[in-house]
C-alpha positions as CSV (number, residue, x, y, z in Angstrom):
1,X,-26.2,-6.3,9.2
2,X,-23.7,-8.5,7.0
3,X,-25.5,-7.6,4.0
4,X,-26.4,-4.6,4.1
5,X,-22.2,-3.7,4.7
6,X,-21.5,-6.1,1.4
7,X,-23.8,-3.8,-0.1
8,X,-22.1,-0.8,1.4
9,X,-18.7,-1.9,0.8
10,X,-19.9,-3.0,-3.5
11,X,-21.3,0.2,-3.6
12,X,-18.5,1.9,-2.8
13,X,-16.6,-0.5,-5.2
14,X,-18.4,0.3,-8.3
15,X,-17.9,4.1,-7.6
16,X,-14.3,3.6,-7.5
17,X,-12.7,5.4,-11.1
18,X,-9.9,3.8,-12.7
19,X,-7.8,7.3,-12.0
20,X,-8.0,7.1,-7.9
21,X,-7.3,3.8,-7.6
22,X,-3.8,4.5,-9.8
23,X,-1.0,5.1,-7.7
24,X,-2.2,7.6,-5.5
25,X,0.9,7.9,-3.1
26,X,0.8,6.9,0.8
27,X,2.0,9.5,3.1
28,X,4.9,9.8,4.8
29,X,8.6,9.9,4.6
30,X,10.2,9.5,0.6
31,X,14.0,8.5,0.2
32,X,16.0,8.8,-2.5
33,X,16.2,5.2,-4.3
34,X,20.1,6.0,-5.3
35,X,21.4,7.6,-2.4
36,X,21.5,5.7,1.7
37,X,17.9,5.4,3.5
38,X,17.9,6.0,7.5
39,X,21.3,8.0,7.2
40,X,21.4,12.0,7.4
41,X,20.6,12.8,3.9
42,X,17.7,14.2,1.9
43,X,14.1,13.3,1.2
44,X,10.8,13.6,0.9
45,X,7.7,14.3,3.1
46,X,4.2,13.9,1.4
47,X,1.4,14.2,3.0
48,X,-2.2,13.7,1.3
49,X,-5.6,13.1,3.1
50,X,-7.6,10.9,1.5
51,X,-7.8,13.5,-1.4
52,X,-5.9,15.0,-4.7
53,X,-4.5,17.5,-2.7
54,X,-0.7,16.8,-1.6
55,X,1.8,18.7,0.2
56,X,5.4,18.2,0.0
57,X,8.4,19.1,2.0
58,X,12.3,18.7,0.3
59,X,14.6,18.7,3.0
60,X,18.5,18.6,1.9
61,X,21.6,20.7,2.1
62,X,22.8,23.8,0.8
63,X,26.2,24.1,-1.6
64,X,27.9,25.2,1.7
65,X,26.1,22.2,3.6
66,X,23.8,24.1,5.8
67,X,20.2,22.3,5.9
68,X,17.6,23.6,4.5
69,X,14.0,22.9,3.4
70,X,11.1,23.7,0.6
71,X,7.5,23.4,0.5
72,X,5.0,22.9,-2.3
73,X,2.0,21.7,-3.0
74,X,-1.1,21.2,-5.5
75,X,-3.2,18.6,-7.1
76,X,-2.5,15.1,-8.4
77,X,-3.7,14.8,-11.9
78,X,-4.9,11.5,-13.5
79,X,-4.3,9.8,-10.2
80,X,-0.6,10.2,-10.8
81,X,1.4,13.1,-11.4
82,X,2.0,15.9,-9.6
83,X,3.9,19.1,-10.5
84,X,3.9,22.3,-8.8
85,X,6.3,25.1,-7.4
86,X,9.0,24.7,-4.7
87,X,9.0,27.5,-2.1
88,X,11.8,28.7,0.6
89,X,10.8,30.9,3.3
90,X,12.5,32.9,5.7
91,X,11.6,34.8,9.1
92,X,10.1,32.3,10.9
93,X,9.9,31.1,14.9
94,X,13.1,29.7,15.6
95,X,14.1,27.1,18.7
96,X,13.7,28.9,22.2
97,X,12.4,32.2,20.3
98,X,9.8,34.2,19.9
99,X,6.7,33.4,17.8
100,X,7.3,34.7,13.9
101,X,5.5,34.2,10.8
102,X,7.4,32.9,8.1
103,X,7.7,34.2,4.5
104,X,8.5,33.5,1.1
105,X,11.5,34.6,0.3
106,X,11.7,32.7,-3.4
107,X,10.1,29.8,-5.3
108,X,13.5,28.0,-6.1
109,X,12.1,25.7,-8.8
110,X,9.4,23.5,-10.5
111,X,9.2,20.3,-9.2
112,X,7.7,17.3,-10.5
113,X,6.7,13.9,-9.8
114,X,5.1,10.9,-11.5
115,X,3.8,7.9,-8.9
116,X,3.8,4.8,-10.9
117,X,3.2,3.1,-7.8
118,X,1.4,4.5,-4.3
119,X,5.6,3.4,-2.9
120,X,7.4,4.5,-5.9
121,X,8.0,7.1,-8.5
122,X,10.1,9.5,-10.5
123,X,11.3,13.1,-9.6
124,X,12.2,15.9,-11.0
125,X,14.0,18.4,-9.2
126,X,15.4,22.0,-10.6
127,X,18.8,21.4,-12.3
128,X,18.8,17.8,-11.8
129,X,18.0,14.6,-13.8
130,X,15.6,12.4,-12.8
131,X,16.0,10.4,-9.8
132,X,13.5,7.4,-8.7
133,X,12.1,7.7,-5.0
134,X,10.3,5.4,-2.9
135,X,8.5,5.5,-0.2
136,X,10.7,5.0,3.6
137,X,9.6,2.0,5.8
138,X,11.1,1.5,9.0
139,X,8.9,-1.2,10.0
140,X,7.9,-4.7,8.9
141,X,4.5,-5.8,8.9
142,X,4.9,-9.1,7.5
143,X,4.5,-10.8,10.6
144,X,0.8,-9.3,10.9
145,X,0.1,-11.6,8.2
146,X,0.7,-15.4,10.3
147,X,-2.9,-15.0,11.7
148,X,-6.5,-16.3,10.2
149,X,-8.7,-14.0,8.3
150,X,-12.5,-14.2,8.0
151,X,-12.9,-12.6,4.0
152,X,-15.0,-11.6,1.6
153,X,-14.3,-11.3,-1.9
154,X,-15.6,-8.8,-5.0
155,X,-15.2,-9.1,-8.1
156,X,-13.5,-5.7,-9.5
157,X,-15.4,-6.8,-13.0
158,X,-19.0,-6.8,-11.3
159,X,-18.7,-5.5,-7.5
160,X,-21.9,-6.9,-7.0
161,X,-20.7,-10.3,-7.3
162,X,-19.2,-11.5,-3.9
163,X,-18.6,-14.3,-2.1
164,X,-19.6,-15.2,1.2
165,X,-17.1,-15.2,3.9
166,X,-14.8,-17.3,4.1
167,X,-12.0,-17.9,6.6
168,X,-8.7,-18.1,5.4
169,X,-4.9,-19.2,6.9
170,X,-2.1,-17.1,6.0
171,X,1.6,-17.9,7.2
172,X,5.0,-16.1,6.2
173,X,8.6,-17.7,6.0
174,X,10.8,-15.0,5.3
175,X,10.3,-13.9,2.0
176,X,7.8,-17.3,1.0
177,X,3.9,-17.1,1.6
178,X,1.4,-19.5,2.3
179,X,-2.5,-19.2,2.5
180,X,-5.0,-21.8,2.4
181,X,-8.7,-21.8,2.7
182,X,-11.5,-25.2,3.5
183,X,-11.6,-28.3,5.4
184,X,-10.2,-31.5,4.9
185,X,-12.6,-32.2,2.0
186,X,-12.9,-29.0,-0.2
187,X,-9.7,-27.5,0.2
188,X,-7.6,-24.6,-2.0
189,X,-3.5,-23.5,-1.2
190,X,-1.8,-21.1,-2.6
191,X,2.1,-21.2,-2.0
192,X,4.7,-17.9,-3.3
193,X,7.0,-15.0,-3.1
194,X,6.5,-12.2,-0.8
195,X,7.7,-9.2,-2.4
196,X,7.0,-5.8,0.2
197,X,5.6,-2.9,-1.0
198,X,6.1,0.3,1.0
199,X,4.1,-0.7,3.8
200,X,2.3,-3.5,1.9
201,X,3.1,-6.6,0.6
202,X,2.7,-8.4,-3.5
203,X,3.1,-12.3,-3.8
204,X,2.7,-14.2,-6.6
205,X,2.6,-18.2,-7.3
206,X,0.7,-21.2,-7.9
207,X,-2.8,-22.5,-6.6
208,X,-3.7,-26.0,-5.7
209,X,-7.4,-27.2,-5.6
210,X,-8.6,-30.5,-3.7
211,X,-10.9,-32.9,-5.9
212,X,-14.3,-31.2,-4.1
213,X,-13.5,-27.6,-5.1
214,X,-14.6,-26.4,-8.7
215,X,-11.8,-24.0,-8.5
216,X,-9.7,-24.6,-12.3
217,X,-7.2,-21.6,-11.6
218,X,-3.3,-22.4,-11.1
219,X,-1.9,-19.3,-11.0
220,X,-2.5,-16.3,-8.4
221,X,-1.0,-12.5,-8.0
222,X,-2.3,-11.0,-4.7
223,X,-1.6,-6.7,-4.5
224,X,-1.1,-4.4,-1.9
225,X,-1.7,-6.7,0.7
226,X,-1.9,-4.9,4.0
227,X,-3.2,-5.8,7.3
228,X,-3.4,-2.6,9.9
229,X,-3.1,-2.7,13.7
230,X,-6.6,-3.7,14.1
231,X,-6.2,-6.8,12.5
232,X,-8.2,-5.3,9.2
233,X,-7.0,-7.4,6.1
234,X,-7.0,-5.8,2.3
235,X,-5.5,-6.6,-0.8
236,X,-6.2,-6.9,-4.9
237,X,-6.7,-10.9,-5.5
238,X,-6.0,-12.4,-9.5
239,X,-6.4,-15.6,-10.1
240,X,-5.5,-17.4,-13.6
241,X,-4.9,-20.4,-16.0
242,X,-2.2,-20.2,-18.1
243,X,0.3,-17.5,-16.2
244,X,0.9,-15.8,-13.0
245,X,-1.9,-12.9,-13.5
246,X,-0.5,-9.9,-15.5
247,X,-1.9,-6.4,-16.5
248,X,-2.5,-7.1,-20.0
249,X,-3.8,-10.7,-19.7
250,X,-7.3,-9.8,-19.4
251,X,-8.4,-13.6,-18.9
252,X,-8.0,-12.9,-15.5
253,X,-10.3,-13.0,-12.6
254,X,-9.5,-9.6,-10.1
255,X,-11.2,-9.4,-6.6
256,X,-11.2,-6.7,-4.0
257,X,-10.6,-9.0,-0.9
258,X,-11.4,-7.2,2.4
259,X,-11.3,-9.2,5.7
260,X,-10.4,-9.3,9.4
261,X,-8.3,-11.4,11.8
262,X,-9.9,-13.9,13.7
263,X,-8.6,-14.8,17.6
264,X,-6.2,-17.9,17.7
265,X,-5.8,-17.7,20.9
266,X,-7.5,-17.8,24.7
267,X,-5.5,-15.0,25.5
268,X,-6.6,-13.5,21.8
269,X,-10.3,-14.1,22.9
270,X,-10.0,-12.6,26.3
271,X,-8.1,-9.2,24.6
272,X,-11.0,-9.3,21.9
273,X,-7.9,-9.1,18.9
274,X,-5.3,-10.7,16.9
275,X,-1.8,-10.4,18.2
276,X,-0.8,-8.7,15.5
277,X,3.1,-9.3,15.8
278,X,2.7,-13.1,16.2
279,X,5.5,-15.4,15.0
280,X,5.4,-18.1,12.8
281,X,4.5,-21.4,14.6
């Protein structure tokens, strides 16, 4: 059954193009990177489902600062951009009313926006300049991290190439990460930054090696690391020799790393799951 979901999960892999894995955006709430997060201003709602498709809705203020809100929508192209028209509409249900359908009473404007990250991006609205926007978290996750992971890793060069799995210890300290993998005699560490991401996480740092390993790497960059409430663990793995892996150093050595949490606990055991919101010991 293990192999056959390697297989499954390389497959999938090597059907992956370069476009979707981009900076297709996550959904949910977008703020405005200039202007005050979590207070009554304006933003952003995208939504996309699994797809190109996207919807987005601007809610803001008018000149005489009534609220108001605009809805567009259309496909991301090259995994990135997305530009389409922005729609007001009147005549709708209204609180404690009868049922109404809405209707478009003008298309106010173009918008457009380029994603150069799934969390982050540029917009263009009508009659303004650019503004950046990122995506709105309200939660920390980083704590879902202090658990141990059973993983497997594939390379992004040859998906076919994995590794077999391989349990792992991750801890957080603030804004510091710590992972290790082996026993007492074949050992590897990795110690760094933990930079969030939307609702993921980037580190980036140095690798040790005990004398048994034939690990050579010093250098690691670990992207869009992520685990979700059922303990599920992802993230984009480099490793290198010279430099802390970078785009156009192609010397380096990418993975696909895919894993889940492993009980620390009786009480984990009993449950059948991580606890997910652990401390750090």
């Amino acid at each position: 059954m293990k192999n056959i979901l390697r297989i499954a999960i390389a497959a999938s892999i090597c059907q992956v193009s370069l476009p979707s894995m981009a900076a297709v955006p996550q959904s949910g709430l977008w703020s405005f990177s200039g202007e005050k997060p979590g207070e009554p201003g304006r933003g952003l709602q995208i939504e996309r489902q699994n797809g190109d498709v996207m919807v987005i809705s601007y809610y803001g203020y008018r000149a005489d600062g009534t609220s108001n809100f605009y809805l567009g929508s259309g496909k991301v192209m090259d995994g990135k951009t997305l530009e389409t028209n922005l729609n007001e509409y009147k005549g709708g249900t209204v609180l404690g009313g009868k049922q109404r359908t809405g209707q478009l009473d003008k298309i106010v404007g173009r918008i457009r926006i380029d994603f150069d990250t799934d969390v982050s991006g540029v917009v263009y609205l009508p009659g303004e300049d650019p503004q950046a926007i990122t995506k709105y978290v309200y939660d920390d996750h980083r704590s879902r991290l202090n658990n141990n992971f059973k993983i497997t890793a594939f390379n992004l060069k040859n998906a076919v190439d994995f590794s077999e799995s391989m349990e792992f210890q991750m801890k957080v300290d603030g804004d510091r990460f710590y992972m290790k993998n082996g026993d007492e005699k074949s050992w590897c560490e990795y110690t760094g930054n933990l930079k969030p991401k939307g609702s993921k996480f980037t580190s980036m740092g140095f690798q040790s090696c005990g004398p048994n390993t034939t690990s050579a790497y010093k250098y690691y960059k670990a992207e869009d690391m992520e685990v979700d409430e059922k303990g599920v663990l992802s993230m984009k793995f480099k490793q290198n020799l010279f430099a802390i892996p970078d785009e156009k150093l192609d010397m380096s050595d990418s993975f696909a790393v895919f894993g889940f949490c492993v009980p620390q606990t009786a009480d984990d055991i009993q449950a059948g799951r991580c606890l997910l919101d652990r401390k750090k010991d």
